[in-house]
C-alpha positions in Angstrom: 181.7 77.5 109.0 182.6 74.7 110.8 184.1 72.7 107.5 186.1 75.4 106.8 187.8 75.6 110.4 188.2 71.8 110.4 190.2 72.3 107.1 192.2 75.6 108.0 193.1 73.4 111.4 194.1 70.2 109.2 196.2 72.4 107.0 198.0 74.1 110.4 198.7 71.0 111.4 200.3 69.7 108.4 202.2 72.4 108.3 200.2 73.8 104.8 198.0 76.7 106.2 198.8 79.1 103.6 197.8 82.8 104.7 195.3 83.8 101.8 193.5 80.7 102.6 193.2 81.8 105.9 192.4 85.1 104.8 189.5 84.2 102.6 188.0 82.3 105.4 188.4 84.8 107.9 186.7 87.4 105.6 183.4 84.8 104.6 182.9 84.4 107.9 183.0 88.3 108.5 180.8 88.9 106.0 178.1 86.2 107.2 177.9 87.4 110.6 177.6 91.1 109.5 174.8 89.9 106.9 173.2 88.7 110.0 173.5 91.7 112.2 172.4 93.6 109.2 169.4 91.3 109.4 168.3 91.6 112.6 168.5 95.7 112.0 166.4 95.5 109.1 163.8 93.7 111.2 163.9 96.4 114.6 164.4 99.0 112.0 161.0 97.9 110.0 159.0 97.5 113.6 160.7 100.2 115.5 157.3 101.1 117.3 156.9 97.6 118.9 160.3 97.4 120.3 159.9 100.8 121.5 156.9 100.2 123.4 158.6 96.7 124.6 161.4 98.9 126.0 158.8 101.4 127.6 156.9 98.4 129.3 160.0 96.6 130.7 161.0 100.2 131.7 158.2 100.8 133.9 158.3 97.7 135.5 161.4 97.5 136.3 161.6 100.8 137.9 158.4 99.4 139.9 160.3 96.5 141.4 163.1 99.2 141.9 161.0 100.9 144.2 159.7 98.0 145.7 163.0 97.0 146.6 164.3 100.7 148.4 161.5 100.2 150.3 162.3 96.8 151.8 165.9 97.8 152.2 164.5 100.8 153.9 162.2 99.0 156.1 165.3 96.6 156.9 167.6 99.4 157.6 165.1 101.2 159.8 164.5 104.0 157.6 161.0 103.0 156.9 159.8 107.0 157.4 162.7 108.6 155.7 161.2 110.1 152.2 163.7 110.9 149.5 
């Protein structure tokens, strides 16, 4: 993590970075944020219903204020009786 950046950058400005260090670094940190995304689509994956039904909520109210909102603009614009 952060250790290992502060190093890499001591060695790059010393003139030392050597490439496989670099290398190794680059590939732990590539493999701990995959492990995390792989994480997080363990947990969705293992309650797929609730964030499903989460989706479908946020879904249906958003189209509600979607509506809401044509109809003001339509009001504004003087199209109050114009059905589509």
């Amino acid at each position: 993590g952060l250790e290992a950046h502060e190093s890499l950058m001591t060695d790059f400005n010393n003139g030392a970075l050597k490439y496989v260090d670099l290398k190794n670094a680059t590939a732990d940190a590539l493999v701990s944020l995959t492990a995390k995304f792989a994480e997080q689509k363990k947990i969705i994956k293992d309650d797929k219903r609730r964030y499903k039904d989460l989706i479908k909520a946020s879904s249906a109210d958003i189209r509600k204020r979607a509506q809401e909102t044509v109809r003001e603009v339509k009001e504004l614009a003087g199209l109050g009786n114009v059905k589509y």
